[in-house]
C-alpha positions, 0 to 999 in steps of 0.5 A: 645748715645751721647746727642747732636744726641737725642737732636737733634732728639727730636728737629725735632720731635717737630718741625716736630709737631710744624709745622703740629700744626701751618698748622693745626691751620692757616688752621682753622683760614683762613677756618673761614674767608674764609667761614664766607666771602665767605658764604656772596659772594655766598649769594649775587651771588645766587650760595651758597652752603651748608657749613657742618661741621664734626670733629674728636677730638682725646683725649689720656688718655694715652698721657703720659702713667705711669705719673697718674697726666698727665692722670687726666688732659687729662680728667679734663683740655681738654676732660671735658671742650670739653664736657662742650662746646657741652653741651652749644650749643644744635644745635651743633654735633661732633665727639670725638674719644678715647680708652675704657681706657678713659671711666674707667679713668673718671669713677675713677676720678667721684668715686674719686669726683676729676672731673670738675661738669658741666651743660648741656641744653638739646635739650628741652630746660631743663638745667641740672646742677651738672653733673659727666663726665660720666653722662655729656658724656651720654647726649650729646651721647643720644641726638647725639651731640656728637657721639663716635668713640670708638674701642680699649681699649688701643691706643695700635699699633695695625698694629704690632701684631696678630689679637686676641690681637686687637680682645680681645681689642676691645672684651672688649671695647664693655663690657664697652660701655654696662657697662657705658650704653653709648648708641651710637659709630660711625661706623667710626673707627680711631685709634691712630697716625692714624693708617690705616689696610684695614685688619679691614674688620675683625670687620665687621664679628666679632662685629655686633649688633643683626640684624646682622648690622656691628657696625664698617665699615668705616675706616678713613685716611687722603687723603695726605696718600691716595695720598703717596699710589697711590691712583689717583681717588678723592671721598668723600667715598671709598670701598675696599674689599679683592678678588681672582679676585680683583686688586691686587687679595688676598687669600680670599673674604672679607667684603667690607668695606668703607674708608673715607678720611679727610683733615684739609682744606675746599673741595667742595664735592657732592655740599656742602661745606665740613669742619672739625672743628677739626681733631687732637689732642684735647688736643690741643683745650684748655691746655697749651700754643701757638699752642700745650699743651705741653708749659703748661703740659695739664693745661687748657687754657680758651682763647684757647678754647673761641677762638675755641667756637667763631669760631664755634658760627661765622660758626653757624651764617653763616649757616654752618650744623653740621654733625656728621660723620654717618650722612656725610657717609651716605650723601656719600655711593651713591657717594661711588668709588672702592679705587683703589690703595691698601693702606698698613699699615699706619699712618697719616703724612707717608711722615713724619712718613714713616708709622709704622717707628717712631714707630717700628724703629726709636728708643725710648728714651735713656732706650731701643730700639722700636723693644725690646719694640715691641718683647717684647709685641709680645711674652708676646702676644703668652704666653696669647694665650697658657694659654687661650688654657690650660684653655680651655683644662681643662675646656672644654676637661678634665672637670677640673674645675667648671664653676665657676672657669672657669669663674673667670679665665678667667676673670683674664686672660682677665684683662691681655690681657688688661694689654697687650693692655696697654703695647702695647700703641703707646705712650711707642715708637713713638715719643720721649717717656720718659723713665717712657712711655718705662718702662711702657710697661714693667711693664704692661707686667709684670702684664700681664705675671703674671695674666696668670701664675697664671692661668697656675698654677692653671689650671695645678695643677687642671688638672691631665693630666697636672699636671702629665706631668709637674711632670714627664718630667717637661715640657708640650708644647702648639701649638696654630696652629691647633686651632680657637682662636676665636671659640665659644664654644657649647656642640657638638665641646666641646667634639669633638674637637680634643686637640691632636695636640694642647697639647702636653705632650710627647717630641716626639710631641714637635717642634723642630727647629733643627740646621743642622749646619752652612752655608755661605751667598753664599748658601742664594737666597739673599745677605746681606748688613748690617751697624753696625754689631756686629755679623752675623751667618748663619745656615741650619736648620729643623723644626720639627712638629708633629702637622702639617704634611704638614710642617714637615720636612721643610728645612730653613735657620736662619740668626742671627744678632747683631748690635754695638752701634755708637761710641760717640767719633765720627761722625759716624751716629747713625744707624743700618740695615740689607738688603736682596738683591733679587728680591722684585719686586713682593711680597705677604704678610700677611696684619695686622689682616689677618695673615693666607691670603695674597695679592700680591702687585707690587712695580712698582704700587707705587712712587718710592724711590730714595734716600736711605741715612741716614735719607731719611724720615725727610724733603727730601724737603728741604734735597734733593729738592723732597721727598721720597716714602718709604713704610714700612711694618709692618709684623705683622706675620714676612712674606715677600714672592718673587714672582719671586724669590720664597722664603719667608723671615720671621722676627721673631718677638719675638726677635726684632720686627721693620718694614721693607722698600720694594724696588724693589730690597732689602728689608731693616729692620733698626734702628737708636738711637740703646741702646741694641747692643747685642739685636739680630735680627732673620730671616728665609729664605725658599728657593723653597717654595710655599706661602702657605706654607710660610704664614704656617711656618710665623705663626708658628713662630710668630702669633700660636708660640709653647710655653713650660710650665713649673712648673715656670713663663711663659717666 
């Protein structure tokens, strides 16, 4: 691609943050004023209300991942110096949100005597001197001055893949929290790029404390996103819950769950006057230079963040209360409303953003694309869930192996679905990554491919049954369909469980996706429109698939394409899509995190999309004179079903995995600053099927996709 296209799209990305940076940054200056006069004005009035304040400072340990020197100054230049504020303030409370990561890098950099000491005044009155970042960190989190919100190992995309990758994240997370006796996190969940799933609700089943308490049950977005979603009833605290009679009705019943939407600017809210202190990147609190850190690379700013202190001290002065935010969601659940617009996978800034695009689209840097980086990580995603399944095979159906060995293992195997979690940060796509933050995704999941064929090796040559197929026909196949990925083990299911469809060691019992030939485009339920195309092939296959009769035999088309790169030597718009042309007016679709449900969804229930050029998600405002209301899906198990046409289009994810835009009439997948010309795209199409066999073939092919074992590395 030509240097002035990504020079150009570097620009607008940084001037797009640039501008948010700036909004967010006058909005606290004039919050300041406005409140410190105002709370003057209201006093004499006799009408003054409450001033509280909450905050979410986000801090990304994996900001420039792969550069170790970057990461050391996100701890030591911001997050420190942060924490060192609190430390001074003992009235004050705030929110400080970041990954499990952060807690092993500022570990590394106290082990290393690398970190900023510091001094604390505890709420007694006692001042403490001498401190390591973690210890520091303890005793604000004790005294609950700083509260955590902390869920995920990595700032990892988490609403492009199957649940157990985040499962095992946030699984491992919960070890550190106990193992860096951190004594507290926040009920409130905010993720990475503001990543938004109502499919959380699963957290509130799986991660409880011992009363039975979910930890996690308070999802947050902005309220701008809240409106991009149609969402038209104003509340301080939402309630969603998945239900068969819910509007729009899903599969299954859910845990209900709360949303809490949150804002940069002062609202009135319940008689109080509610601010935030901060809602966004910390870094930009103290390091570097103007409105962002990037001018001065994470170095730290002394005046930025005495700015920020006095800021806080003048609120403190006019009698603004600090909150942490379980103690403001608790202030709201009696003032809670039913969310009443489904809000699907999303990120902060979707009128900019276009919710998962710039992340699963938009393209990377000049090394490879965002779907490759995404299919990659999907598919090393499938290739740890069959090693998972063989060593439980091993151990619990076959007796194989000690519980020593089982339990060395599976530790080793756990280290690499965290190597996985590293390589799935939003940092290695997303917004203008360097080429050492694309290639880092590869080389964590290198790691993570060969951790898990270490294990393969030693549990297959371990286990006869295995090691004998392996030895006879080369070849063994895992079918993780059958199989609860999450089930707890005891000593009745250990030896009732049925392996038999799960392991397969006869070919006969292999899947198969078996080519019948090829076909014409007029033979699909959708016509095909396409930009950029390489190669395109159209073919009838059958799958077969001993292991689940219900979808044995099925019958679908394979639609194959590959798209060229643009011609430098020309004007021509750097972009590439595909488009299926039916009817998607009313569709049903898996939600991130539940991939075996679904919800239907009506796109006359949100605003519509007018404009459909090149480049309709960068500033349509001043482009067109209004904005655009596109929704991308993110697909996290390949599915999109028709409800008036009743077929079902399944991406497979695995070969290139980039989010979709639904319209009434097309559903488009695209890509713009394309590198790999050759990278191919699949999908498949079910012609007069029912959902639930559809959602059945989607997680077939993506979320429980058979994999081949070999006497090799795990591919």
């Amino acid at each position: 691609m030509s240097s002035d296209v990504k020079n150009d799209d570097r620009r607008n990305d940084l001037l797009q943050k640039q501008r948010y940076y700036k909004t967010f940054h006058v909005s606290m200056a004039v919050t300041a004023l406005l409140l410190a006069g105002v709370a003057g004005v209201f006093a004499i009035d006799n009408i003054a209300r409450p001033m509280i304040s909450t905050s979410s400072y986000h801090f990304n340990v994996q900001y420039r991942v792969g550069n170790p020197e970057a990461m050391d100054k996100v701890v030591n230049n911001s997050l420190v110096p942060i924490l060192q504020m609190y430390g001074r303030h003992p009235t004050w409370k705030a929110n400080i949100e970041f990954q499990g990561q952060m807690l092993d890098w500022m570990h590394k950099m106290d082990t290393e005597g690398s970190i900023r000491l510091s001094n604390i005044t505890l709420k007694n009155g006692t001042f403490v001197s001498g401190l390591k970042s973690l210890d520091l960190l303890r005793m604000l989190v004790d005294e609950r001055r700083v509260e955590l919100i902390l869920v995920q190992y990595s700032d990892a995309l988490a609403l492009a893949y199957p649940y157990l990758s985040f499962y095992k994240s946030v699984n491992y997370t919960r070890r550190l929290i106990d193992f860096y006796n951190i004594s507290h996190v926040s009920r409130a969940v905010l993720l990475q790029e503001g990543q938004f799933m109502l499919g959380c609700a699963r957290l509130l089943e799986d991660f409880t404390y011992s009363n039975g308490t979910p930890i996690y049950d308070t999802f947050m977005i902005f309220r701008m996103d809240l409106s991009y979603f149609h969402v038209t009833n104003p509340a301080p605290l939402y309630e969603w819950e998945f239900s068969p009679i819910g509007d729009p009705e899903s599969s299954w019943t859910s845990e209900s769950i709360n949303v809490l939407p949150h804002w940069i600017l002062p609202t009135c809210e319940e008689g109080v006057m509610h601010h935030s202190l901060w809602v966004q990147d910390g870094e930009n609190v103290d390091t570097g230079e103007g409105q962002t850190w990037v001018a001065g690379d994470f170095e730290f700013n002394p005046y930025k963040l005495a700015n920020h202190e006095r800021r806080l001290e003048l609120l403190e002065k006019n009698g603004n209360e600090f909150l942490n935010l379980d103690e403001w969601i608790d202030r709201m659940e009696p003032k809670k409303e039913k969310l009443n617009s489904y809000v699907p996978e999303t990120h902060w800034q979707g009128f900019n953003y276009r919710s998962s695009f710039v992340w699963m689209g938009q393209g990377g840097s000049g090394y490879v694309d965002d779907g490759v980086i995404c299919a990659l990580n999907y598919r090393v995603h499938q290739l740890l869930q069959a090693t998972e399944l063989l060593l439980n095979y091993s151990y619990f159906s076959e007796g194989a192996l000690s519980f020593g060995e089982y339990f060395t293992l599976y530790e080793n195997l756990t280290q690499a679905w965290m190597d996985l979690a590293d390589a799935m940060v939003t940092d290695t796509t997303g917004l203008d990554p360097a080429d050492y933050e694309n290639k880092h995704a590869f080389t964590m999941t290198n790691y993570a491919i060969e951790n898990a064929t270490a294990v393969k090796d030693y549990v297959v040559n371990k286990t006869a049954t295995l090691n004998g197929t392996i030895n006879s026909t080369g070849m063994l196949q895992v079918l993780p369909f059958n199989f609860d990925p999450l089930v707890e083990w005891s000593g009745q299911n250990q030896t009732l469980y049925d392996w038999s469809t799960t392991i397969a060691t006869t070919e006969s019992e292999f899947t198969n996706y078996t080519s019948e030939g090829m076909v014409s485009e007029s033979e699909l339920p959708v016509s095909l429109v396409h930009k950029n195309l390489l190669g395109l092939n159209v073919s009838n296959h059958t799958l077969e698939v001993s292991g689940i009769p219900a979808l044995n035999g099925l019958q679908y088309y394979s639609v194959n394409t590959q798209f060229r790169h643009k011609d430098n030597n020309t004007d021509e718009k750097d972009w590439n899509y595909i488009t299926f042309v039916g009817d998607f007016s009313k569709i049903k679709y898996s939600p991130t995190l539940f991939e075996g449900e679904y919800i239907s969804l009506d796109r006359a229930d949100y605003y519509p999309d007018i404009n459909d050029e090149y480049g309709d998600w960068a500033r349509n405002i001043e482009i067109f004179g209004e904005d655009n209301f596109e929704i991308y899906l993110s697909l996290s198990n390949g599915l999109v079903y028709s409800d008036e046409g009743g077929f079902a289009l399944v991406k497979n994810n695995s070969a290139s995995h980039v989010c979709g835009k639904w319209n009434h009439g097309d559903f488009r997948f695209m890509q713009t600053e394309t590198v790999n010309e050759t990278q191919p795209i699949q999908f498949f199409i079910l012609e007069n099927v029912t959902i639930s066999t559809a959602v059945d073939f989607a997680n077939l092919v993506n979320t429980y996709s058979p994999v081949n074992i070999t006497g090799g590395k795990l591919a």
